[in-house]
ChimeraX commands (.cxc) that place a marker at each C-alpha (Angstrom):
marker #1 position -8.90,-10.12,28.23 radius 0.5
marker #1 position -8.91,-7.67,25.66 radius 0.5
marker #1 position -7.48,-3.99,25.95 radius 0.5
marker #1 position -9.83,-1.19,24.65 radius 0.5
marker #1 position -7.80,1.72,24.97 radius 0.5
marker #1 position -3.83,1.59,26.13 radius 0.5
marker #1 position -2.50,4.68,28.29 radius 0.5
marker #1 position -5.04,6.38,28.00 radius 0.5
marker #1 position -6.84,9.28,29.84 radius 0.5
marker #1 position -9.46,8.19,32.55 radius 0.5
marker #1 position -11.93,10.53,31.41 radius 0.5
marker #1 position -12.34,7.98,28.81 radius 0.5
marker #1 position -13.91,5.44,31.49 radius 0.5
marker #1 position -17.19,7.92,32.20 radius 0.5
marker #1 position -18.02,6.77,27.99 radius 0.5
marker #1 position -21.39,5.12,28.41 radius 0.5
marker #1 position -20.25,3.11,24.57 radius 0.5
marker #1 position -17.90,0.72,26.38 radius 0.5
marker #1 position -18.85,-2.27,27.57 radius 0.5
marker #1 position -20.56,-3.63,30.53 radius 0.5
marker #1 position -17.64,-6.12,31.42 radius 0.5
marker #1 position -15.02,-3.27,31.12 radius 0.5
marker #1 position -12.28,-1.72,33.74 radius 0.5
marker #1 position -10.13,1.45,33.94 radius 0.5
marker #1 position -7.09,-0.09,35.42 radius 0.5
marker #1 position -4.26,2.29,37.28 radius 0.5
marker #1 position -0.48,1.05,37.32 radius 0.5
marker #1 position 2.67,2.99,37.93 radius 0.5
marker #1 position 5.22,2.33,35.04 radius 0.5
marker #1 position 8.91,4.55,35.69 radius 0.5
marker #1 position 7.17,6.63,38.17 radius 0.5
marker #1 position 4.56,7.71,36.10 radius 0.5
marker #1 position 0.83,6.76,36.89 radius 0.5
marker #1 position -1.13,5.16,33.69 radius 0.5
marker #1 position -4.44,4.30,32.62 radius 0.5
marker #1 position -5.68,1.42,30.71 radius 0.5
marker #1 position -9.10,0.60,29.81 radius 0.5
marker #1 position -9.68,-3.37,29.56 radius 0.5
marker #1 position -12.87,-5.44,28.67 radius 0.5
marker #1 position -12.73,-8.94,31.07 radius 0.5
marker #1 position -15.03,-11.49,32.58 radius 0.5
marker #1 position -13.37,-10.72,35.76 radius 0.5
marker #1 position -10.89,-8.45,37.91 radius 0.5
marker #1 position -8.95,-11.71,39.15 radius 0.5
marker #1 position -7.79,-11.99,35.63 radius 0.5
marker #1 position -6.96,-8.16,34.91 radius 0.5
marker #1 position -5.20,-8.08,38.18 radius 0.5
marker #1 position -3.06,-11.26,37.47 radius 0.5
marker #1 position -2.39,-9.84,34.01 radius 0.5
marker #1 position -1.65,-6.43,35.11 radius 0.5
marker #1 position 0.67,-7.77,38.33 radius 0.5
marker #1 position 2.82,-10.35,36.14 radius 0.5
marker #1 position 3.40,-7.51,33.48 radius 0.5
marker #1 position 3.98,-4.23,35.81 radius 0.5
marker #1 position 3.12,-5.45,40.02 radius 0.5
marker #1 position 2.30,-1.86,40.58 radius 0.5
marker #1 position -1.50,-1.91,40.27 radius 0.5
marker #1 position -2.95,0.63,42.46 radius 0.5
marker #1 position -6.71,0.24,41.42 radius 0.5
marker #1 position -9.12,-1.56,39.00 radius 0.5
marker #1 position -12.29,-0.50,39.06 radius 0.5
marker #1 position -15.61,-0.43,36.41 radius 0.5
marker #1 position -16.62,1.85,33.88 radius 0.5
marker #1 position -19.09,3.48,32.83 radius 0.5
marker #1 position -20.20,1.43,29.98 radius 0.5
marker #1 position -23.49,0.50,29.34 radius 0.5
marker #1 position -23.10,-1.29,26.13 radius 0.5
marker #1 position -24.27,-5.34,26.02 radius 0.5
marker #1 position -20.27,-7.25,25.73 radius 0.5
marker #1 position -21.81,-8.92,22.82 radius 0.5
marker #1 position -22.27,-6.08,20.27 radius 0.5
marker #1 position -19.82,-4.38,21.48 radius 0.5
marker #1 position -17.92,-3.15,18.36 radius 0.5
marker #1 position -20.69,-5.40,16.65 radius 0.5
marker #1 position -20.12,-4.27,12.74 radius 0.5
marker #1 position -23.05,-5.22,10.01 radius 0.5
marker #1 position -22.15,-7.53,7.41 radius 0.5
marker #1 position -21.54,-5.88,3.76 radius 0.5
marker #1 position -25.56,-6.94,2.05 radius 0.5
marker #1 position -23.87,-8.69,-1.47 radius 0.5
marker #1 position -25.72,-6.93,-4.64 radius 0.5
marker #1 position -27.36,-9.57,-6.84 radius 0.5
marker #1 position -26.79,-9.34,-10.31 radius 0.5
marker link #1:1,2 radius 0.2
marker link #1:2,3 radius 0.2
marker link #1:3,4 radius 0.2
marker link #1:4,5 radius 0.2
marker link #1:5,6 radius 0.2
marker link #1:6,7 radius 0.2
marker link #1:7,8 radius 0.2
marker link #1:8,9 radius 0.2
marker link #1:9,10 radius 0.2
marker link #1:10,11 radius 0.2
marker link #1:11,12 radius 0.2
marker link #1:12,13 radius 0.2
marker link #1:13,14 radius 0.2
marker link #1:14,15 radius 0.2
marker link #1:15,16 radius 0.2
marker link #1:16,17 radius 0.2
marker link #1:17,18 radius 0.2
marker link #1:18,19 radius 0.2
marker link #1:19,20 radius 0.2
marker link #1:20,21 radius 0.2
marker link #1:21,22 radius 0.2
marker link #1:22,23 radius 0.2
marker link #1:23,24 radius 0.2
marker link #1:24,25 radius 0.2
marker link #1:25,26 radius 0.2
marker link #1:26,27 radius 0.2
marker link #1:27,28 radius 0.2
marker link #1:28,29 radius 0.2
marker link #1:29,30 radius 0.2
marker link #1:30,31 radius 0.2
marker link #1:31,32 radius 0.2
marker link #1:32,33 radius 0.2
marker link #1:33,34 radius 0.2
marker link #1:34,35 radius 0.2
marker link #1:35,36 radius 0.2
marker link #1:36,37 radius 0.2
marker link #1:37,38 radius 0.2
marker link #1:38,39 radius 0.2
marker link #1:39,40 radius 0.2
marker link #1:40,41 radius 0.2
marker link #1:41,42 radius 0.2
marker link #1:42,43 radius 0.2
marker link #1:43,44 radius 0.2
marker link #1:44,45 radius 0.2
marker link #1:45,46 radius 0.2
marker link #1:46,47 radius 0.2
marker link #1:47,48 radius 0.2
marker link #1:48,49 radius 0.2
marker link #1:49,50 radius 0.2
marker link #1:50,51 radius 0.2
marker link #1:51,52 radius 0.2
marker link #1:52,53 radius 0.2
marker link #1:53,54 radius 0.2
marker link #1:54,55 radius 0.2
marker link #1:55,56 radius 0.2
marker link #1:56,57 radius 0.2
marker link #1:57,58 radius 0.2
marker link #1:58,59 radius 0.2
marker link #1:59,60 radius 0.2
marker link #1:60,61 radius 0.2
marker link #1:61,62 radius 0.2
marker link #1:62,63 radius 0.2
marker link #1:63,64 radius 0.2
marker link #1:64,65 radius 0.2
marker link #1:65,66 radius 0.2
marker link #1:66,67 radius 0.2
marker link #1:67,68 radius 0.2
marker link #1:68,69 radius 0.2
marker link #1:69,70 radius 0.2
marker link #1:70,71 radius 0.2
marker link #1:71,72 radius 0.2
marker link #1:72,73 radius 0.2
marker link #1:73,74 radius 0.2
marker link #1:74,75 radius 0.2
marker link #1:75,76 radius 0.2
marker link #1:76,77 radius 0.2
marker link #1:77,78 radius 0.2
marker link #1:78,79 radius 0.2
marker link #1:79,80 radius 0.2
marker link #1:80,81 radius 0.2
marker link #1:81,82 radius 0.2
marker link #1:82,83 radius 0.2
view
């Protein structure tokens, strides 16, 4: 599981540049509701993550995103000059 964006806003979660595999998560921490975005193969794991750190998870559901998981935050390589 990897998290995207931490405490964030959930306007973020309508981007169609996140991933296909990705989740807005919604937890209560000190009263307060939060917002993560995560990028998972599945919501069992996000759940278990999110329970063992927090156990107030009040929803997990998908995104947006539209981007393929595997060039997601794909970067080119730096071309070498020959000399």
């Amino acid at each position: 599981m990897k998290i995207i964006h931490q405490d964030c806003d959930q306007s973020l979660a309508k981007s169609k540049s996140l991933p296909i595999n990705s989740y807005i998560v919604k937890y209560v921490l000190d009263d307060e509701q939060k917002y993560d975005i995560v990028q998972c193969g599945s919501t069992v794991e996000v759940f278990d993550y999110y329970y063992d750190k927090y156990k107030n998870v009040l929803s997990i559901d998908w995104t947006e995103g539209t981007i393929n998981p595997k060039s997601y935050g794909y970067t080119k390589p730096e071309k070498k000059k020959k000399s």
